[in-house]
ZADO-1210 file (C-alpha; in nm, 4 decimals, padded with zeros to 6 digits):
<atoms>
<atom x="01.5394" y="00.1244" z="02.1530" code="UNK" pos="1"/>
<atom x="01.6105" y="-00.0686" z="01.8266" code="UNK" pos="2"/>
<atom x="01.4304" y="00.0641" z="01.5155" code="UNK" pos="3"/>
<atom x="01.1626" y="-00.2580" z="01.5170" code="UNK" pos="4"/>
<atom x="01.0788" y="-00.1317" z="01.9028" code="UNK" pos="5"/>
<atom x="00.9597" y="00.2056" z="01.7445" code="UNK" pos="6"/>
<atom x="00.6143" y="00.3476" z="01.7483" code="UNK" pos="7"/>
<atom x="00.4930" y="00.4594" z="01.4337" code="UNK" pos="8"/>
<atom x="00.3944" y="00.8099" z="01.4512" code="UNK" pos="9"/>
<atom x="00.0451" y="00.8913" z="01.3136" code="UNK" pos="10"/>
<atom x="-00.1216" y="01.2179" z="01.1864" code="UNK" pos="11"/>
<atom x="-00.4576" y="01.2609" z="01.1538" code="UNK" pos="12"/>
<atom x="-00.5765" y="01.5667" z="00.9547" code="UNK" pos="13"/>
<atom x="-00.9377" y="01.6103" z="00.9536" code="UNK" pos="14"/>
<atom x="-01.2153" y="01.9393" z="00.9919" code="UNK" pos="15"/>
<atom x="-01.5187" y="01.7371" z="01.1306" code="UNK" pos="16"/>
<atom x="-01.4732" y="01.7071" z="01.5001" code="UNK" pos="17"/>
<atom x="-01.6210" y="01.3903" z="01.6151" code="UNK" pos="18"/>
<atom x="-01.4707" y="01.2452" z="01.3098" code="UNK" pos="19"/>
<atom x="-01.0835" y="01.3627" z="01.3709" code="UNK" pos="20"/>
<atom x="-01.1471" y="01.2420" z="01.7385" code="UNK" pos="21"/>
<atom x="-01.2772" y="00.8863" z="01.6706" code="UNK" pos="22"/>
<atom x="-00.9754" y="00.8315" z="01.4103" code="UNK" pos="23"/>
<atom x="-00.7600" y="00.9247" z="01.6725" code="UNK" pos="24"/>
<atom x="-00.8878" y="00.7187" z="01.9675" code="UNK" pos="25"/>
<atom x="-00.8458" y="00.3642" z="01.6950" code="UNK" pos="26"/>
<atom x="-00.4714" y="00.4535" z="01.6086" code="UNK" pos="27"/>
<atom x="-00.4498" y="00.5351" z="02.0210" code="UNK" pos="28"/>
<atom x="-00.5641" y="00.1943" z="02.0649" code="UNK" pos="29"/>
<atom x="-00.3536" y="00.0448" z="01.8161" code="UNK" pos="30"/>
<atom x="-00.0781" y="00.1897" z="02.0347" code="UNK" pos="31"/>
<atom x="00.0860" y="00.3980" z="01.8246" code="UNK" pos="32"/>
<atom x="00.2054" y="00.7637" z="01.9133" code="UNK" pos="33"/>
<atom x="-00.0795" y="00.9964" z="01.7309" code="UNK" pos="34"/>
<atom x="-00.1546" y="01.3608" z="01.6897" code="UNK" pos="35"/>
<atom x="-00.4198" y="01.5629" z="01.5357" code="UNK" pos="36"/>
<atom x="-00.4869" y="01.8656" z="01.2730" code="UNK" pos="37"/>
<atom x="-00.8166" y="02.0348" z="01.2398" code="UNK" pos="38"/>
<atom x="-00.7176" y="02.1640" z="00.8857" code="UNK" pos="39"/>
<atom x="-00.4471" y="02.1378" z="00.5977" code="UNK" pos="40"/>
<atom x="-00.2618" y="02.4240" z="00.7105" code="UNK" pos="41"/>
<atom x="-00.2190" y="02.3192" z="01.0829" code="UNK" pos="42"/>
<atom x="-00.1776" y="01.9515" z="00.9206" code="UNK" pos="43"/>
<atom x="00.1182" y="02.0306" z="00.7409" code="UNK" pos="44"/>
<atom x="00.2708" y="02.2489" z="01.0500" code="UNK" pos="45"/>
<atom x="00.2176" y="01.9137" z="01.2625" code="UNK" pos="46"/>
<atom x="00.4414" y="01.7460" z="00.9646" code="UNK" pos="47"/>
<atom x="00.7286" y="01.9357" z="00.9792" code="UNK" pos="48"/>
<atom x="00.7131" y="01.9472" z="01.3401" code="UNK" pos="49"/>
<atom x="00.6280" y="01.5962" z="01.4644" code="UNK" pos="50"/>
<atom x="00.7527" y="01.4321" z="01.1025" code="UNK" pos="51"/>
<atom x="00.5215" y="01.1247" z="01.1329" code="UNK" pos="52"/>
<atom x="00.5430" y="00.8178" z="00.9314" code="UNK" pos="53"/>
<atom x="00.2030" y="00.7843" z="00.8536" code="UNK" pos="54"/>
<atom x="-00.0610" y="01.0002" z="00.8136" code="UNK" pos="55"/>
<atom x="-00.4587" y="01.0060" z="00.7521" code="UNK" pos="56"/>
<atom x="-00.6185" y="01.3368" z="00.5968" code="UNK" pos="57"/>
<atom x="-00.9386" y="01.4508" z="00.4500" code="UNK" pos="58"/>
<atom x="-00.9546" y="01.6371" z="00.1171" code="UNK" pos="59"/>
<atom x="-01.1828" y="01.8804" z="00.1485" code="UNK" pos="60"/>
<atom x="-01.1091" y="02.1188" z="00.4492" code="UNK" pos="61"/>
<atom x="-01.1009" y="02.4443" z="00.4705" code="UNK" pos="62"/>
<atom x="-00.7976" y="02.6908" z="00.4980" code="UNK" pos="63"/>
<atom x="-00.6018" y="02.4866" z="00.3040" code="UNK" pos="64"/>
<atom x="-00.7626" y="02.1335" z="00.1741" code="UNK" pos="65"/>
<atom x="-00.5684" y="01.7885" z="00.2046" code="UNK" pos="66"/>
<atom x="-00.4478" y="01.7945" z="-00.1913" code="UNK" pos="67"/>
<atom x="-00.2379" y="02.1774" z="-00.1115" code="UNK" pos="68"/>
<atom x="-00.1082" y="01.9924" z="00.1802" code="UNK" pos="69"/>
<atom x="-00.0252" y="01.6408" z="00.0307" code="UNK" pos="70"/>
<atom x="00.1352" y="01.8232" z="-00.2464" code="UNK" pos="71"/>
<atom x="00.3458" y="02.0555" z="-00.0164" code="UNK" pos="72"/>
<atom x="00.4676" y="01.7276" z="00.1795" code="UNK" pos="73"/>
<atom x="00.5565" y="01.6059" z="-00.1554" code="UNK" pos="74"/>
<atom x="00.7845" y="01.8471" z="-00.2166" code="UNK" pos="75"/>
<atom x="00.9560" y="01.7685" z="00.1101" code="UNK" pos="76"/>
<atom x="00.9012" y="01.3878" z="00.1766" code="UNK" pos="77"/>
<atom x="00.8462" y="01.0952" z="-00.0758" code="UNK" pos="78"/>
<atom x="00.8605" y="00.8312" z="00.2445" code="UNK" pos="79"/>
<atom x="00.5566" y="00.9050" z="00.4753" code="UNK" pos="80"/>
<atom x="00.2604" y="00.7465" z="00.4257" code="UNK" pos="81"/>
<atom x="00.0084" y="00.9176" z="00.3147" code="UNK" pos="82"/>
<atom x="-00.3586" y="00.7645" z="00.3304" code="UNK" pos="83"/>
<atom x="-00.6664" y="01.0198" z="00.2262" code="UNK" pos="84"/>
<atom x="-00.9913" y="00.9833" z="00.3743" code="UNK" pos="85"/>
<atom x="-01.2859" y="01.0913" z="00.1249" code="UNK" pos="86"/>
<atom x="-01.6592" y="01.0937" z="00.0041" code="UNK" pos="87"/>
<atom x="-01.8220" y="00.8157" z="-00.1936" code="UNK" pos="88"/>
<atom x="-01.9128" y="01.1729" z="-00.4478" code="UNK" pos="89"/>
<atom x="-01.5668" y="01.2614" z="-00.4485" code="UNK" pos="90"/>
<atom x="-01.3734" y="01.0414" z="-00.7379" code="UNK" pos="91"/>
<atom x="-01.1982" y="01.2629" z="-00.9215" code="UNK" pos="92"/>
<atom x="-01.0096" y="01.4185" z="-00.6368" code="UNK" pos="93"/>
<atom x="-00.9245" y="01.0830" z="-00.4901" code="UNK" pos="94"/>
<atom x="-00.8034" y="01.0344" z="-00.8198" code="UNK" pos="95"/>
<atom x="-00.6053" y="01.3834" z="-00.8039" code="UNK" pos="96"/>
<atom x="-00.4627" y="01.2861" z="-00.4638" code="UNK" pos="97"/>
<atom x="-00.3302" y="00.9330" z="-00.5891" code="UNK" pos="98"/>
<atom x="-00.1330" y="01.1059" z="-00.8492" code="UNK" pos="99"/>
<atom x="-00.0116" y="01.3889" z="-00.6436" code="UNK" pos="100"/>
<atom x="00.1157" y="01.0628" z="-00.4855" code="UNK" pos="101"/>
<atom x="-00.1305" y="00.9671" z="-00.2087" code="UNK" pos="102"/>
<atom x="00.0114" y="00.6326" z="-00.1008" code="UNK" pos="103"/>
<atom x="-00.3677" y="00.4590" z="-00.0296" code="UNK" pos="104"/>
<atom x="-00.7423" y="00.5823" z="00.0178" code="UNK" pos="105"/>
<atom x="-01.0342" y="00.5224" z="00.2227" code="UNK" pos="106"/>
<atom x="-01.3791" y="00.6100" z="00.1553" code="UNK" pos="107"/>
<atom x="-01.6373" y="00.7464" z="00.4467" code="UNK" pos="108"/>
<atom x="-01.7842" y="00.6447" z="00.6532" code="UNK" pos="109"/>
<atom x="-01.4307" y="00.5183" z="00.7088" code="UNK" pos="110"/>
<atom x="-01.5271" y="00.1809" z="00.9415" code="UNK" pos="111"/>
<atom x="-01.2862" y="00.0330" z="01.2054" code="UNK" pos="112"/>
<atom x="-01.1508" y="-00.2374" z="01.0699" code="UNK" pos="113"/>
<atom x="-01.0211" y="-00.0046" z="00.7716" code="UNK" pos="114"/>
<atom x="-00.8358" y="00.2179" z="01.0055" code="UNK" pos="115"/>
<atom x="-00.6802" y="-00.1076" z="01.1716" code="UNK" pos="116"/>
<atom x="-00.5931" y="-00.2785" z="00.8960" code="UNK" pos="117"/>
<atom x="-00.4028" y="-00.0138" z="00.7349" code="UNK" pos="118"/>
<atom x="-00.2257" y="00.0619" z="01.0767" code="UNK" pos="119"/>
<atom x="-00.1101" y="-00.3101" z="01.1105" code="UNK" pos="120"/>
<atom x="-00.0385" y="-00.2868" z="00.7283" code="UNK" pos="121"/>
<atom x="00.2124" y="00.0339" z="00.7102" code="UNK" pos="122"/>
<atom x="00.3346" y="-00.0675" z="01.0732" code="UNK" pos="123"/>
<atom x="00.4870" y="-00.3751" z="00.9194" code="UNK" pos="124"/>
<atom x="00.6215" y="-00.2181" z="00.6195" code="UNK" pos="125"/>
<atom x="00.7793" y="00.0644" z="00.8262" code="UNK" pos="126"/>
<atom x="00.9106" y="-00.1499" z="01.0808" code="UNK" pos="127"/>
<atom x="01.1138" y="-00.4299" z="00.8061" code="UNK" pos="128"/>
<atom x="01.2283" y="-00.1038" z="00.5766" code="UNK" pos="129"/>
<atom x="01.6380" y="-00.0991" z="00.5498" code="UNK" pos="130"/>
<atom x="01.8702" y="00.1890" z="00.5461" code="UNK" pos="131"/>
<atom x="01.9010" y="00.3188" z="00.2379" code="UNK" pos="132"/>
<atom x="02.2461" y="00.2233" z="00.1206" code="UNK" pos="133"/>
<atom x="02.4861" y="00.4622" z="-00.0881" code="UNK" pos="134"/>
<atom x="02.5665" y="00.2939" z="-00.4205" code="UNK" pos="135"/>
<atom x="02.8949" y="00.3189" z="-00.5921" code="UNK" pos="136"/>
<atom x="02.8288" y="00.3138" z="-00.9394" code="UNK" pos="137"/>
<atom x="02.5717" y="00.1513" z="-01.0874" code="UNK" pos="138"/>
<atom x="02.4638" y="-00.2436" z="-01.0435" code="UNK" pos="139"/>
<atom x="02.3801" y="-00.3159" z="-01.3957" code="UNK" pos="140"/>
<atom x="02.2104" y="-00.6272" z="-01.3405" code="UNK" pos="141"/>
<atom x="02.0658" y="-00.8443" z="-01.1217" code="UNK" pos="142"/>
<atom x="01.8361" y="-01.1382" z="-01.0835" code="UNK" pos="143"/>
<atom x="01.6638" y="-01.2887" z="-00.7891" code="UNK" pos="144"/>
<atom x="01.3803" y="-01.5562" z="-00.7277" code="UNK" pos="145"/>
<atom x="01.2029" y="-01.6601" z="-00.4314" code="UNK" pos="146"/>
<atom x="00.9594" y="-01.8737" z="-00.3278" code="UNK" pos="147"/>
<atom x="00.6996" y="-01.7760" z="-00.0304" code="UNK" pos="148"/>
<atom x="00.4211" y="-01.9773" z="00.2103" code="UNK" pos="149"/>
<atom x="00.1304" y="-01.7665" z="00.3119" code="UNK" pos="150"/>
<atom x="00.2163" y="-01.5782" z="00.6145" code="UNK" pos="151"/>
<atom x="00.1014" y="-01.2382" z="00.5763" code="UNK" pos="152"/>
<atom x="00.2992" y="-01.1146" z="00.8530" code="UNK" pos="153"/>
<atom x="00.6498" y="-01.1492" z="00.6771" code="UNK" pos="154"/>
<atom x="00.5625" y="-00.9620" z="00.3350" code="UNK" pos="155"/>
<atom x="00.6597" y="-00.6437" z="00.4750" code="UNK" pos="156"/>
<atom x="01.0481" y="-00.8073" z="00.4937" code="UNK" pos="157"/>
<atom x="00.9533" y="-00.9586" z="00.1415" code="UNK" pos="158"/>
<atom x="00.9167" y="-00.5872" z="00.0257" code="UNK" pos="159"/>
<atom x="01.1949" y="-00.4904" z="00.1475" code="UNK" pos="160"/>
<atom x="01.4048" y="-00.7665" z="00.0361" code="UNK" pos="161"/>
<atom x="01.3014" y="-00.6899" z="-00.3211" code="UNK" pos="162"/>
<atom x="01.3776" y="-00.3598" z="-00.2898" code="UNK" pos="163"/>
<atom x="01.7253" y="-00.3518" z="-00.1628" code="UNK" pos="164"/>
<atom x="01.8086" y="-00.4901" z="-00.5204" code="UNK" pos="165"/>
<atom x="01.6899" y="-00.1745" z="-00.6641" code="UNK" pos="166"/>
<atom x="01.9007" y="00.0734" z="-00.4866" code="UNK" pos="167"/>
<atom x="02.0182" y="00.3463" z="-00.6301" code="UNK" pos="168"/>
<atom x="01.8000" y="00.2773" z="-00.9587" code="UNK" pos="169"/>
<atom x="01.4505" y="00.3971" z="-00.8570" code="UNK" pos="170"/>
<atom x="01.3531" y="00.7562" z="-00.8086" code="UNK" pos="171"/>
<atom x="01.3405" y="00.8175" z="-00.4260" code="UNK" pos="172"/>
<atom x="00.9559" y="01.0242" z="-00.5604" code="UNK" pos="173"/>
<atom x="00.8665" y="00.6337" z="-00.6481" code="UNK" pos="174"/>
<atom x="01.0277" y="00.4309" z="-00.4425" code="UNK" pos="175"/>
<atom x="00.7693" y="00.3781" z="-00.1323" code="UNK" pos="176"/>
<atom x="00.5106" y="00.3535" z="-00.4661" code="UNK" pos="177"/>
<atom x="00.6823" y="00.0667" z="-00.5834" code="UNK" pos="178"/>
<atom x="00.7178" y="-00.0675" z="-00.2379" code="UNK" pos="179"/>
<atom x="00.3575" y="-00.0422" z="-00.1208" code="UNK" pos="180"/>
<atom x="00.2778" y="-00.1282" z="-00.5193" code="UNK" pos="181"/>
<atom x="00.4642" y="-00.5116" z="-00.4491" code="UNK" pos="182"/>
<atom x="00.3092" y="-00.5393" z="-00.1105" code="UNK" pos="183"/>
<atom x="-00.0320" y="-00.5036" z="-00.2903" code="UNK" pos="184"/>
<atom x="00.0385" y="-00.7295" z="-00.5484" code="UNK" pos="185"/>
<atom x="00.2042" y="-01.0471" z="-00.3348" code="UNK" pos="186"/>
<atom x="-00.0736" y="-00.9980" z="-00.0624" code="UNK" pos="187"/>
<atom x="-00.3415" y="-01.0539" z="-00.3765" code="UNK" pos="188"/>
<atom x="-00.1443" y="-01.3293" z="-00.5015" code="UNK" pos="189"/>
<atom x="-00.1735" y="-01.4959" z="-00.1702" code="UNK" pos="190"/>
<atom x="-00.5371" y="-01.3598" z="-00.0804" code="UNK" pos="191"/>
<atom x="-00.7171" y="-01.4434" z="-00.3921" code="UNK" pos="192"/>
<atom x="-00.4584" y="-01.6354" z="-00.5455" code="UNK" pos="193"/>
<atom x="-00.3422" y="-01.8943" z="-00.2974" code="UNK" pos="194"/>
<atom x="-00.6443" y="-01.8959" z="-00.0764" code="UNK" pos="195"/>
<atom x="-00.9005" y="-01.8527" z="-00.3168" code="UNK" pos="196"/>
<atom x="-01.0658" y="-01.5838" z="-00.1167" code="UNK" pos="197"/>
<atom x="-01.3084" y="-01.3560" z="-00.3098" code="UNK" pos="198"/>
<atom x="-01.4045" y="-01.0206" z="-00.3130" code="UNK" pos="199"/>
<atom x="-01.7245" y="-01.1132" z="-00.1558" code="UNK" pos="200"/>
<atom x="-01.5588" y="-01.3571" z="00.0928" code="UNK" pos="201"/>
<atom x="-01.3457" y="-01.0682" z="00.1830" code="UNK" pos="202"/>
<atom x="-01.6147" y="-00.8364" z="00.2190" code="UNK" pos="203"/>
<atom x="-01.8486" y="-01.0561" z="00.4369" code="UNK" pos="204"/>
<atom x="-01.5294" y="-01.0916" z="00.6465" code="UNK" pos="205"/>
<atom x="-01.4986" y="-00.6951" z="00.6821" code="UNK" pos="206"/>
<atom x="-01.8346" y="-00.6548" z="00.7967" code="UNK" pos="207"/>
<atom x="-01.8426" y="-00.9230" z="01.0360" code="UNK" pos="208"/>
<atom x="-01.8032" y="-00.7781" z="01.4370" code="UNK" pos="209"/>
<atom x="-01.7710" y="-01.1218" z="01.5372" code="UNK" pos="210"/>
<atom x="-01.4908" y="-01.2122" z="01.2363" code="UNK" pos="211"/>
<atom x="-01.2188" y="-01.0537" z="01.0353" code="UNK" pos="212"/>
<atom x="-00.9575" y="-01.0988" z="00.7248" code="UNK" pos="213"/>
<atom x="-00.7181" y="-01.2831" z="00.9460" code="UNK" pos="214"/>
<atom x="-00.9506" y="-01.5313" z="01.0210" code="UNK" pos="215"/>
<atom x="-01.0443" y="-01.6187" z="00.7162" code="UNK" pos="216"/>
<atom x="-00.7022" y="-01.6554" z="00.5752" code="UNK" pos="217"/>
<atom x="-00.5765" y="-01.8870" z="00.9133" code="UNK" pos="218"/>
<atom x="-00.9188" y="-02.0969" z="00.8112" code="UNK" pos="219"/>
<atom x="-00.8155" y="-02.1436" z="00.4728" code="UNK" pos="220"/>
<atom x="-00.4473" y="-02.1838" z="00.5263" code="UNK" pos="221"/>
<atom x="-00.5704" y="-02.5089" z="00.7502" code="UNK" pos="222"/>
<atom x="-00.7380" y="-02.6324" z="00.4779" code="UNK" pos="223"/>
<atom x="-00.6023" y="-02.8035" z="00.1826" code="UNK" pos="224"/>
<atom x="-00.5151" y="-02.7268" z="-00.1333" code="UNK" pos="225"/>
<atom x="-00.5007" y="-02.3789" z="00.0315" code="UNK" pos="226"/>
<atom x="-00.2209" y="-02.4358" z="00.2521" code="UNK" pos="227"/>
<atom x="00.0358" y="-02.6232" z="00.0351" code="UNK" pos="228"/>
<atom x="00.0519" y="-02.2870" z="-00.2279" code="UNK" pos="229"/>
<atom x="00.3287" y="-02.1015" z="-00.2773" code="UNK" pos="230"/>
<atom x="00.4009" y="-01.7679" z="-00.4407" code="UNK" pos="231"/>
<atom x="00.6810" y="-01.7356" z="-00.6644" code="UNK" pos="232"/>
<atom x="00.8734" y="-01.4139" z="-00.7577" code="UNK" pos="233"/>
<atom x="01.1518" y="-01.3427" z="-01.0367" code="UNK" pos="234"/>
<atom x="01.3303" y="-01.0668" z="-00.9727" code="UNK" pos="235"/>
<atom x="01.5191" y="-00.9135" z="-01.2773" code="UNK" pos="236"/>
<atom x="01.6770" y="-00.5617" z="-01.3678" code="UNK" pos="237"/>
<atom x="01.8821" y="-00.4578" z="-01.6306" code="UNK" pos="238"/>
<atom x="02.0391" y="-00.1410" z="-01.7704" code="UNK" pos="239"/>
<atom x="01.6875" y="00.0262" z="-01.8529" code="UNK" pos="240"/>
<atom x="01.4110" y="-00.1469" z="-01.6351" code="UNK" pos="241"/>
<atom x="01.3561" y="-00.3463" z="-01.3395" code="UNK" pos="242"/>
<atom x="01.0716" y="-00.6523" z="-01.3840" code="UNK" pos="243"/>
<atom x="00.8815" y="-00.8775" z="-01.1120" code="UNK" pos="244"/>
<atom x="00.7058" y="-01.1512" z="-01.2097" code="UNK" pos="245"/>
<atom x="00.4864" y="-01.2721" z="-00.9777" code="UNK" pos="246"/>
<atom x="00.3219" y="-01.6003" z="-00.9935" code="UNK" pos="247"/>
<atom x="00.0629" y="-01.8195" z="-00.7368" code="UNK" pos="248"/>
<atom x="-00.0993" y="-02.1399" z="-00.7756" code="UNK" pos="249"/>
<atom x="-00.4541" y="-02.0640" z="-00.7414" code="UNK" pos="250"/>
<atom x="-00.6978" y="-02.0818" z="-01.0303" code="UNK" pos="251"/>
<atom x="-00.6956" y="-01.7738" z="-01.1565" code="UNK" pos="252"/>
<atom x="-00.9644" y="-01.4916" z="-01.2185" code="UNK" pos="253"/>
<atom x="-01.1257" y="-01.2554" z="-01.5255" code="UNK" pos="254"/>
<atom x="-00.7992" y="-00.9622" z="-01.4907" code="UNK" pos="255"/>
<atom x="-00.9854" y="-00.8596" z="-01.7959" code="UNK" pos="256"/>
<atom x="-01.2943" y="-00.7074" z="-01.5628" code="UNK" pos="257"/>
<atom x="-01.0407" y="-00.5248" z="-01.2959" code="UNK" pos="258"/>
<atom x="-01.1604" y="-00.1414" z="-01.3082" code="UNK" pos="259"/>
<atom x="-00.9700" y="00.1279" z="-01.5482" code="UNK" pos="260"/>
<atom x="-00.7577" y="00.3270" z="-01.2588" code="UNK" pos="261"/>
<atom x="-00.8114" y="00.6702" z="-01.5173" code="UNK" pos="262"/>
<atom x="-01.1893" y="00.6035" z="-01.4594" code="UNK" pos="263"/>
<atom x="-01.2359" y="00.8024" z="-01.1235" code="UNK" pos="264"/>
<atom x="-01.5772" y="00.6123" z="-01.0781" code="UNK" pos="265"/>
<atom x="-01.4226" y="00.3323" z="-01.0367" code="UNK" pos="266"/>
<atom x="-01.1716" y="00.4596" z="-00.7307" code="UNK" pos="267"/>
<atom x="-01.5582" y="00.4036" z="-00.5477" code="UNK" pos="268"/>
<atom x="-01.5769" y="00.0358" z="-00.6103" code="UNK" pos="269"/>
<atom x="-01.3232" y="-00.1819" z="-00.3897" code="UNK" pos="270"/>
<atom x="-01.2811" y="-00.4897" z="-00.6130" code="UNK" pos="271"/>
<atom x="-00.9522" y="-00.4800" z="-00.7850" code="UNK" pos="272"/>
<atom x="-00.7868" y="-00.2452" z="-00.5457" code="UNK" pos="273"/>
<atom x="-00.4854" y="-00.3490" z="-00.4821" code="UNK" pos="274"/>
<atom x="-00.4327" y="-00.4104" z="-00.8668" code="UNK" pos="275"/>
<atom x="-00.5420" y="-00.0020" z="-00.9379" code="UNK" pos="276"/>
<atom x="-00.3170" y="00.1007" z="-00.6400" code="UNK" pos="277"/>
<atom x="00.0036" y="-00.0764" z="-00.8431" code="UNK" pos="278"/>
<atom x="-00.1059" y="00.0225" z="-01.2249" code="UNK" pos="279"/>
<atom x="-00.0928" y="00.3772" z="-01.0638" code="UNK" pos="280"/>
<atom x="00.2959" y="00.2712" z="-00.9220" code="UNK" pos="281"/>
<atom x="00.4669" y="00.0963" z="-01.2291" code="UNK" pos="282"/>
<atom x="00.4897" y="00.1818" z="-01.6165" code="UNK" pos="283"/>
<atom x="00.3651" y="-00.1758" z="-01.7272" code="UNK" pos="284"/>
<atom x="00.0999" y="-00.4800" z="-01.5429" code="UNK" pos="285"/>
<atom x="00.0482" y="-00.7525" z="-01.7475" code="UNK" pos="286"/>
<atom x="-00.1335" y="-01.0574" z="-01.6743" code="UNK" pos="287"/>
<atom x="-00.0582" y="-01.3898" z="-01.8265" code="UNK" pos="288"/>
<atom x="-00.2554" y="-01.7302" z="-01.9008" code="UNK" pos="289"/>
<atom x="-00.5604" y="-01.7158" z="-01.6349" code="UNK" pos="290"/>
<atom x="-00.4475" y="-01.4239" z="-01.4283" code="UNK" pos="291"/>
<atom x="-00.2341" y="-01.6087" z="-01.1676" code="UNK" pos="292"/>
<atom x="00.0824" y="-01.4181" z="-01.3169" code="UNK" pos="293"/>
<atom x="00.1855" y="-01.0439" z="-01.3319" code="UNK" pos="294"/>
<atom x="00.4526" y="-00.8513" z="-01.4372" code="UNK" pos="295"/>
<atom x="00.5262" y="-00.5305" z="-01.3088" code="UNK" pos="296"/>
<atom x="00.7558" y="-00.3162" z="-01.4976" code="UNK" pos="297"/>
<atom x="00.9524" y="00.0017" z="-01.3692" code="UNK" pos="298"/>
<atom x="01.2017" y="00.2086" z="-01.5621" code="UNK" pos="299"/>
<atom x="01.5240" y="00.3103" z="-01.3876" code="UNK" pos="300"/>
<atom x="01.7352" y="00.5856" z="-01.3481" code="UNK" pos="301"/>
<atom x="01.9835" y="00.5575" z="-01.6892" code="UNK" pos="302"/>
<atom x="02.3386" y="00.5565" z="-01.5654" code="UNK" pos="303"/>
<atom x="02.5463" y="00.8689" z="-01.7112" code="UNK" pos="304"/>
</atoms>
């Protein structure tokens, strides 16, 4: 079986009962291989034991809570997933989690269509990620630039594309951060950028049984101007930093009002997610003119 033919192995780490078994019935249905924890402890014995690639964990549990264990698989692993689950009263140790280097959270009452979406999400990046290749010395520079149409489905390549230039040059601790970080970035550019779709089309799209985010996005990529956008990316790195610029074509929006990722109260509020997730991945986001350009800056390993 090729590595595309795969199943991605899930973990789901979570005290409450009907909760742990609910989560694990979605990612069963998903069909992916999954297995369950009833605390931190036994969580991070199912780890080193069944070494998933992606796993979903409460914070507070008892015996040992989900930051003890996300740190411990830290010390071990910087490429599973890692995707906490916690209360809207909770902030600061969602924040705590993100920099212990939580990949992604979720707030409860965690919905469906959450669990899915990040399942199809990580799936794709997992299933387009390359061998990591041994460098010989050290590539001092390179540039690259592409140009994209709106398919969702192939960023997870894209991602991995981009990061191939980088090898060898970004921490292995950071490099799914910067991966996942890119992914979040492009898939705004072509979400909100491209297709002009809001935070409250988005939303309405979440919470409809009847409707969802792919949907919306095949509507408006029928529809013109949506469809005829492109996203651009420049690639560059030199001796001391690697730089994406990212650009779409859509009208822009007020970056100035995206929520301060040090403010734990605003880890509650989902507008501007994607663009917290990265800020908490790179050393520098900029936006430019109207907010239909970012930069993303990353400093590298200096060669001896």
């Amino acid at each position: 079986m090729g590595k595309s033919e795969r199943k991605m192995k899930v973990l789901v780490v979570e005290d409450d009962t009907f909760s742990r078994q609910y989560m694990t019935s979605l990612v069963r249905l998903g069909d992916y291989e999954v297995i369950e924890a009833r605390d931190g402890a036994e969580g991070l014995q199912m780890f080193e034991s069944y070494a998933p690639d992606l796993i979903f964990s409460d914070i507070s549990m008892p015996v040992m809570d989900g930051l003890e264990m996300l740190e411990r698989i830290r010390r071990k692993s910087h490429d599973t997933i890692v995707v906490m689950t916690t209360a809207f009263g909770n902030p600061e140790f969602t924040l705590k989690a993100l920099r212990l280097r939580a990949n992604d959270y979720l707030v409860k009452p965690v919905i469906p269509k959450d669990i899915i979406a990040n399942l199809k999400k990580y799936a794709a990046v997992l299933a387009a990620r390359s061998v990591e290749r041994e460098v010989v010395g050290f590539i001092l520079e390179r540039y690259l630039k592409l140009r994209l149409d709106n398919r969702l489905e192939m960023l997870g390549i894209v991602a991995d594309r981009l990061m191939q230039e980088t090898e060898g040059r970004i921490l292995p601790a950071d490099r799914m951060g910067v991966r996942l970080g890119l992914l979040e970035i492009i898939i705004n550019a072509i979400e909100h950028g491209n297709l002009g779709i809001t935070y409250c089309d988005k939303t309405q799209a979440i919470e409809n049984k009847g409707y969802d985010m792919l949907d919306l996005v095949a509507q408006r990529m029928s529809q013109e101007p949506y469809g005829s956008r492109r996203v651009q990316i420049q690639f560059q790195m030199n001796a001391e930093m690697c730089e994406w610029v990212i650009t779409d074509e859509g009208e822009g929006f007020d970056w100035k009002s995206v929520p301060d990722p040090s403010d734990p109260a605003n880890l509650m509020c989902m507008h501007g997610r994607g663009i917290l997730l990265a800020r908490l991945n790179f050393d520098e986001v900029l936006f430019m003119g109207c907010g239909n350009q970012v930069i993303l800056r990353k400093r590298l390993v200096v060669p001896g």
